[in-house]
N, C-alpha and C positions, 0 to 999 in steps of 0.2 A: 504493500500500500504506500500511496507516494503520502512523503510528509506535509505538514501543514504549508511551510512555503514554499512548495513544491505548488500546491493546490491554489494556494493566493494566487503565485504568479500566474499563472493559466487563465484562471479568473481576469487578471489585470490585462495580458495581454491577450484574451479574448474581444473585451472591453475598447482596445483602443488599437487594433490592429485590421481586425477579420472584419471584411467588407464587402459589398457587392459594387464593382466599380465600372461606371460608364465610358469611358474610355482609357487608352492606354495613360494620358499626357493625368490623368484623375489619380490614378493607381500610383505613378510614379512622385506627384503633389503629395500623397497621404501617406505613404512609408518617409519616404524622406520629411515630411512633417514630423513623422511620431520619431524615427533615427536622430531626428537633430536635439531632441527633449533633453535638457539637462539630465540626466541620471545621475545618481549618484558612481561615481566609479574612482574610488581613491585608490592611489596608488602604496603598494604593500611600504613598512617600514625596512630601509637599508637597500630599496630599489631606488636609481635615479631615472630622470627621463629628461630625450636630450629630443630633438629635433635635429634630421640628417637627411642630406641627398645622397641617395646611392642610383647611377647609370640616370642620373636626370628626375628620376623619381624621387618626391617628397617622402620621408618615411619619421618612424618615432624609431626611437631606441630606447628599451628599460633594461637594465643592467647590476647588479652586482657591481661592488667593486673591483673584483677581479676575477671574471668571468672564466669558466674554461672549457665552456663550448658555448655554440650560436641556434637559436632557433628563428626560423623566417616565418613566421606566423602569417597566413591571408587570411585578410578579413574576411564577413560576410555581409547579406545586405541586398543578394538579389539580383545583383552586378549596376545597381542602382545607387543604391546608399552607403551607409555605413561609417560613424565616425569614429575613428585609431581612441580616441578618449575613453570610449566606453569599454574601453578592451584591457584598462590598465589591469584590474585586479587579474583580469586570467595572465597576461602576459605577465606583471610581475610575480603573481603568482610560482608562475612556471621557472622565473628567472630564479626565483629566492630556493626552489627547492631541486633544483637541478643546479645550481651554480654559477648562470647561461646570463648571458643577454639573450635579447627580444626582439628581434627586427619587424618593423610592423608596415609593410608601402604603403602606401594613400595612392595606389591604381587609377588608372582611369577609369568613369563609370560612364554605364550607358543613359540614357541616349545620346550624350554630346559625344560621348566616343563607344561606341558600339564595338561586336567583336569584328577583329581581334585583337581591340587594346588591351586588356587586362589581361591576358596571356602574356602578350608582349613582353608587355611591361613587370608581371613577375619572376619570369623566365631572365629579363634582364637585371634585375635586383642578386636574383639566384646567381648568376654566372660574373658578376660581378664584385659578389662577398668572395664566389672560390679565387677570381685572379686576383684579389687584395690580399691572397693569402690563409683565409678560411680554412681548415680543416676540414675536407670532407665525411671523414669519420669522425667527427665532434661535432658535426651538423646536422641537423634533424630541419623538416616543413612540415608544419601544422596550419590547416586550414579548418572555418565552419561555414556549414551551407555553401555557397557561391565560391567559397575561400575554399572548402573540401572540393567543390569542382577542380578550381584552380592548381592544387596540390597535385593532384593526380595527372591535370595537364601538364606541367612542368614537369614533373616525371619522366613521363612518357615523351618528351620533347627531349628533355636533356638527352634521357638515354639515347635517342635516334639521333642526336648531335654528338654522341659521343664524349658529352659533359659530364663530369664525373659526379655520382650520384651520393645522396646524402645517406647518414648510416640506417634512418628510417624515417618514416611520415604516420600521420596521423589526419585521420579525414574526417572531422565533428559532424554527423547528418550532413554527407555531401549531395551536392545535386550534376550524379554523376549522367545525367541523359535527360538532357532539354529536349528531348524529340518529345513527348509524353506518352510510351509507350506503357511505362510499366504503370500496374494497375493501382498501387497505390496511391497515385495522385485522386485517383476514384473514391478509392474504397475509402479514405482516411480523412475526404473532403470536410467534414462533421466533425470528429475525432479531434481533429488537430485543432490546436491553441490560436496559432499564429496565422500557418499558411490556409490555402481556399487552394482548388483546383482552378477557379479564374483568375486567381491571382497571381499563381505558377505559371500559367497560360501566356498573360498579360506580360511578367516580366521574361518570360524566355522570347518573346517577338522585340519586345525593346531590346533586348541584348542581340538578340542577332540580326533583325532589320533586314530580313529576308537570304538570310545565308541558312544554309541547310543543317537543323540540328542534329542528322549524321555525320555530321564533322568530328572527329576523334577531338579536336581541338575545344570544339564546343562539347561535347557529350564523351566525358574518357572511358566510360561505358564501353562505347563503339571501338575504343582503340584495344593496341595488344600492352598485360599486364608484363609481358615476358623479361625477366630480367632487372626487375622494380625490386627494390629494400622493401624488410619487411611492413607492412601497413600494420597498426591500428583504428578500426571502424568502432563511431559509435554512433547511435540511432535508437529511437526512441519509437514503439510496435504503433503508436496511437498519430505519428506526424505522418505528413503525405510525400516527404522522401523514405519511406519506409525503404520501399521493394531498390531504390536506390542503393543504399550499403549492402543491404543483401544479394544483390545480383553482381556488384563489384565485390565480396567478399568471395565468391561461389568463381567468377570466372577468374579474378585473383590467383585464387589457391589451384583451380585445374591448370593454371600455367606456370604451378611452381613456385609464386610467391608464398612465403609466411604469411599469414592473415589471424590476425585477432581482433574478434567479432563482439563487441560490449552493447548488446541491445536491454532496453529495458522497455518496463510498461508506466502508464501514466506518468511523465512527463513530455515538459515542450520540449521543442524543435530545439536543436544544440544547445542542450541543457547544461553540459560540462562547460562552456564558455562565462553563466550565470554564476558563479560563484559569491558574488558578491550576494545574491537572493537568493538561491535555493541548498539547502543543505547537503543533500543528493552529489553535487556539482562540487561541492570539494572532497567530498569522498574519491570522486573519480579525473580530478586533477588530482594529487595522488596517483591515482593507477595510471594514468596518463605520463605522470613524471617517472613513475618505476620503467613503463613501455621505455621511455626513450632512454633513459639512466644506463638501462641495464643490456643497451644496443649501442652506445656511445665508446668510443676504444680509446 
């Protein structure tokens, strides 16, 4: 049984999220409304944060004093929103119990920039921490939602660039196949907290603006896992990227990847990023910090 503010938050962000919306330009007005809301989002004690350009891109940085490995966190947001602010407590989180700095891009979103900027652009953040000298085995990518798309597409891009890959990832409820194929954008339209099946809809056309969501690049779904570090998925049975993690978990592992699969029942959509509200969510930053800790050389 999910705990009390587990259940508040749902509540809240049922309240001020879940919409039926008239057009695309309405949809993209009302996330970005509720994303830019002050939230509380303080950052952990003995983490700093700096503001930094990496490859051109705006980024945060939270850090340890003396860090001894890097995590490149992508946000999430729908390839829409999303502000680096609200993401201190997970990233310093992450930084205070692994050791790490936190690299956070501020990507390009859509619609002003449509795909394939935010691949781009984190694909170039990524290849940019390794030629500064980075460690690729003291490197870890962690993405939620749009940001767990993202993770998987860098990935799978480094590796075909022959970039050298990080010692592992984690993909918080990604939205691994903008096409809408798999059935839980359906099934879970009700269920879920946050997202709506029109609302999924809605933002996968803003983000691609008529390019094809069979794109490995758009949907890493569609692409090959072959040769990927190992992954951590996590995903919540009740949100409408369900079939999402589980279908990247399943062709993952038939091609060889490690795959560890952390689904639960009754919470929101990338709950582990919520730390700062839900109790659940520092349970499993924890399991999240031991994933990368204990693949880090």
């Amino acid at each position: 049984m999910a705990s009390a503010s587990a259940v508040a938050s749902k509540v809240a962000f049922r309240a001020m999220l879940k919409r039926d919306f008239s057009s695309e330009e309405a949809a993209v007005t009302h996330f970005r409304r509720i994303l830019d809301l002050p939230f509380p989002a303080p950052t952990p004690f003995g983490v700093s944060t700096e503001k930094i350009s990496i490859a051109g891109v705006p980024c945060e940085r939270l850090s340890v004093r003396r860090p001894e490995m890097t995590i490149l966190h992508l946000h999430g947001g729908a390839f829409i929103g999303g502000k680096l602010r609200t993401y201190r407590p997970f990233a310093g989180g992450l930084a205070k119990l692994l050791n790490a700095e936190v690299i956070l891009p501020d990507y390009r979103l859509a619609p002003e920039h449509p795909f394939p900027a935010a691949p781009e652009d984190c694909l170039a953040v990524y290849q940019t921490l390794l030629e500064c000298g980075v460690n690729p085995a003291k490197l870890a990518i962690t993405g939620d939602s749009a940001g767990g798309n993202l993770t998987l597409v860098t990935l799978q891009t480094a590796r075909d660039m022959d970039i050298a890959l990080p010692c592992c990832a984690v993909a918080i409820s990604p939205g691994a196949d903008v096409s809408g194929r798999l059935p839980s954008w359906r099934e879970n339209d009700r269920s879920d907290a946050m997202l709506s099946l029109g609302a999924i809809q809605i933002m996968a056309n803003v983000y691609l603006q008529g390019h094809s969501g069979d794109d490995p690049r758009a949907s890493p779904l569609q692409g090959d896992f072959t040769g990927l570090p190992p992954l951590l998925l996590t995903v919540s049975d009740e949100e409408c990227l369900r079939d999402d993690a589980y279908a990247v978990a399943a062709k993952a592992r038939a091609q060889g990847v490690r795959v560890e699969l952390l689904s639960r029942p009754d919470l929101p959509h990338a709950w582990p990023v919520l730390n700062a509200l839900i109790s659940e969510s520092r349970t499993d930053l924890r399991r999240i910090a031991d994933f990368i800790g204990g693949l880090a050389v």
